[in-house]
Backbone bond lengths (Angstrom), bond angles and torsions (degrees), N, CA, C in turn:
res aa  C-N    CA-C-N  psi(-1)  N-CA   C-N-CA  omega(-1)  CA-C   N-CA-C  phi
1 X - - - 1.450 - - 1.520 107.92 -
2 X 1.502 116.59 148.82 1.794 104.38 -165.11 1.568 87.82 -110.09
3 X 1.546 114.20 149.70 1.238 127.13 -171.57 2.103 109.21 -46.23
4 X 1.672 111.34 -30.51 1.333 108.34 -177.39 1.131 117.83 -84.29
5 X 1.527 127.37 4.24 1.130 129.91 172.99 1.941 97.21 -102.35
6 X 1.377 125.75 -28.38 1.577 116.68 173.11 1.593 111.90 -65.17
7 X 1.384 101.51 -39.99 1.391 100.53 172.06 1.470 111.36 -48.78
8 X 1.204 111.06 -55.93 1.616 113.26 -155.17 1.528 111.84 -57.54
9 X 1.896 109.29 -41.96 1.531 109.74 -175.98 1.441 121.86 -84.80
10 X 1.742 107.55 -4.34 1.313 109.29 176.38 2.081 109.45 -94.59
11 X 0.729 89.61 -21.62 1.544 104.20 168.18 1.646 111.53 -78.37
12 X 1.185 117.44 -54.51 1.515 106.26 174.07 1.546 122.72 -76.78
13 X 1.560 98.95 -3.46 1.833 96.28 162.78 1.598 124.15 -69.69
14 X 0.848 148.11 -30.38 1.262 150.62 139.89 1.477 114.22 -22.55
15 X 1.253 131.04 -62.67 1.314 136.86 -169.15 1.798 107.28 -68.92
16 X 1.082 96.49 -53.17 1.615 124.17 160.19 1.631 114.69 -22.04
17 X 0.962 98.85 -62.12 1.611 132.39 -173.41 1.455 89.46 -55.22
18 X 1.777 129.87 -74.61 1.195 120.96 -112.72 1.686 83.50 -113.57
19 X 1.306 120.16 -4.74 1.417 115.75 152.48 1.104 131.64 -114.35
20 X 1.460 124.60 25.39 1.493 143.26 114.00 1.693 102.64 50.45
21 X 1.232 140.36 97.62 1.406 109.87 161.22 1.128 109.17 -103.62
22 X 1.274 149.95 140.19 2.121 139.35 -178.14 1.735 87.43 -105.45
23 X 1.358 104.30 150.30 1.377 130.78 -177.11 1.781 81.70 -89.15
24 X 1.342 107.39 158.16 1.924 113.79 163.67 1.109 104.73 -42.03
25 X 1.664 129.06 -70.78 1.415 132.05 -155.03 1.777 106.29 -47.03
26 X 1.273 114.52 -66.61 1.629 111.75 146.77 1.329 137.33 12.86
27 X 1.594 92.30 -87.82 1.460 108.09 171.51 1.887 109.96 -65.97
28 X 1.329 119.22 -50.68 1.309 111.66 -170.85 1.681 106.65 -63.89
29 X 1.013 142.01 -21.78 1.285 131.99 125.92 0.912 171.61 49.35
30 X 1.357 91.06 -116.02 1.412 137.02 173.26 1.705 99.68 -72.11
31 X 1.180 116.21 -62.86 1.694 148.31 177.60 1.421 113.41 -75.55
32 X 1.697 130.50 -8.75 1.299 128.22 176.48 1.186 123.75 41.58
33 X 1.257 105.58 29.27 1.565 121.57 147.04 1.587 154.10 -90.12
34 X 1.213 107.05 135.81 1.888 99.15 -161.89 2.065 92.94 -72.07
35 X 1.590 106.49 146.90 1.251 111.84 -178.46 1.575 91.55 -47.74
36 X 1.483 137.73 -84.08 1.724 134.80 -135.77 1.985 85.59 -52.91
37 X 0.894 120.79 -40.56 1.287 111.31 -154.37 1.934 102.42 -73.47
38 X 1.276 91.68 -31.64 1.864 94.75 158.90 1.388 128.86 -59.79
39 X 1.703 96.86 -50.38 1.625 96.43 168.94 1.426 123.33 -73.25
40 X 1.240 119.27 3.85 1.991 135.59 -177.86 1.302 96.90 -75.06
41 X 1.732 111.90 -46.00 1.871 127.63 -148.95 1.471 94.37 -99.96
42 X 1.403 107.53 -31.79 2.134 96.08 168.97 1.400 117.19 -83.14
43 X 1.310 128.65 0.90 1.245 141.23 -168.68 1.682 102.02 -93.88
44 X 1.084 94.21 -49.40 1.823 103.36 164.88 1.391 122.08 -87.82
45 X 1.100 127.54 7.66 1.220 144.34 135.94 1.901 92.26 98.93
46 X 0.985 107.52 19.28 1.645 122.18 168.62 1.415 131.25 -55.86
47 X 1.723 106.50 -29.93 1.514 130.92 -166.23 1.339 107.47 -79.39
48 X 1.802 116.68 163.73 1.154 97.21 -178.67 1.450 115.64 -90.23
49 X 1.520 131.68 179.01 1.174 126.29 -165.30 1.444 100.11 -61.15
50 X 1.600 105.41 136.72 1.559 118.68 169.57 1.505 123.94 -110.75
51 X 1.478 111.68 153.40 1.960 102.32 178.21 1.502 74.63 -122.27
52 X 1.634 108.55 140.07 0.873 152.15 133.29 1.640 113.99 -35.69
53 X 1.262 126.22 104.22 1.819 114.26 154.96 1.510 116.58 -93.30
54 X 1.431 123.95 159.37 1.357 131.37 -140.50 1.933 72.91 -77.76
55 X 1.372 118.51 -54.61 1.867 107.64 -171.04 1.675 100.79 -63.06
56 X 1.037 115.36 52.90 1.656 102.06 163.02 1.336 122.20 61.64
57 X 1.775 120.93 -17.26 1.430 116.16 167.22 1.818 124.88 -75.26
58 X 1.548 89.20 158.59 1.586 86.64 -170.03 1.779 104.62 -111.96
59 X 1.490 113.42 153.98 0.958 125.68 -160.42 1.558 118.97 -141.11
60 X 1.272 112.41 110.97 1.929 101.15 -171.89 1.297 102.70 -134.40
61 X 1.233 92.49 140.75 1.337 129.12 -159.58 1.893 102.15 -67.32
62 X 1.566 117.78 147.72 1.614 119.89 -177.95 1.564 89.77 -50.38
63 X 1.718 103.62 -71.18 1.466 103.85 -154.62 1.502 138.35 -70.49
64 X 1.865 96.26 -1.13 1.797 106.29 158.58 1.496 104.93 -73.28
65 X 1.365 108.10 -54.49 1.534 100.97 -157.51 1.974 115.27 -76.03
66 X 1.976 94.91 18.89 1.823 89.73 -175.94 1.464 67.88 -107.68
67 X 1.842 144.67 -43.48 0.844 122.17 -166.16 1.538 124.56 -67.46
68 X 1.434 130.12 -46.99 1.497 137.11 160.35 2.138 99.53 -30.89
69 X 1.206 100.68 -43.91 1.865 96.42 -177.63 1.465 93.62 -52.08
70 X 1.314 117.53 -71.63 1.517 119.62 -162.51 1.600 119.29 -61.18
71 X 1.138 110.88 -28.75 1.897 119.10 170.99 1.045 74.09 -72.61
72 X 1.825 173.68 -104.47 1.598 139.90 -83.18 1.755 90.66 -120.65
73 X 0.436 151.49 -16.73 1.911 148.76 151.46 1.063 77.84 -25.52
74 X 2.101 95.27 122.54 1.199 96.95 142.99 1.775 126.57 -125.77
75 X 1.296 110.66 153.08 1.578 127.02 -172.13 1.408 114.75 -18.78
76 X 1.193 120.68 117.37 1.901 101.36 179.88 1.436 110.14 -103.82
77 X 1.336 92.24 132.91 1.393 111.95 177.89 1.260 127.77 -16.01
């Protein structure tokens, strides 16, 4: 591999990172949740923000699903 091509993929990891998309399996997971019981909590509009892909798969973003973490933290005693 020539050093201007290491540059290039270690430099675009960062960017990489912070637009993150997780496939469901991912997120359910991540969150230890069974899929129906995901689609129960997006139905009530509970879930974290989702993108839609044109084939029907779903896709969420790193920085919804660190933000949905921090909206459900709860207060310690």
């Amino acid at each position: 591999m020539s050093p201007s091509r290491r540059r290039t993929s270690a430099a675009s990891t960062p960017a990489k990172s912070s637009s993150q998309k997780l496939k469901l399996p991912e997120v359910l997971a991540e969150i230890k949740m069974s899929r129906s019981a995901f689609y129960r909590m997006k139905a009530r509009g509970k879930a974290p923000k989702c993108i839609k892909l044109p084939n029907g798969q779903l896709r969420v973003r790193r920085v919804d699903l660190d933000a949905w973490w921090e909206a459900n933290e709860e207060a310690s005693v």
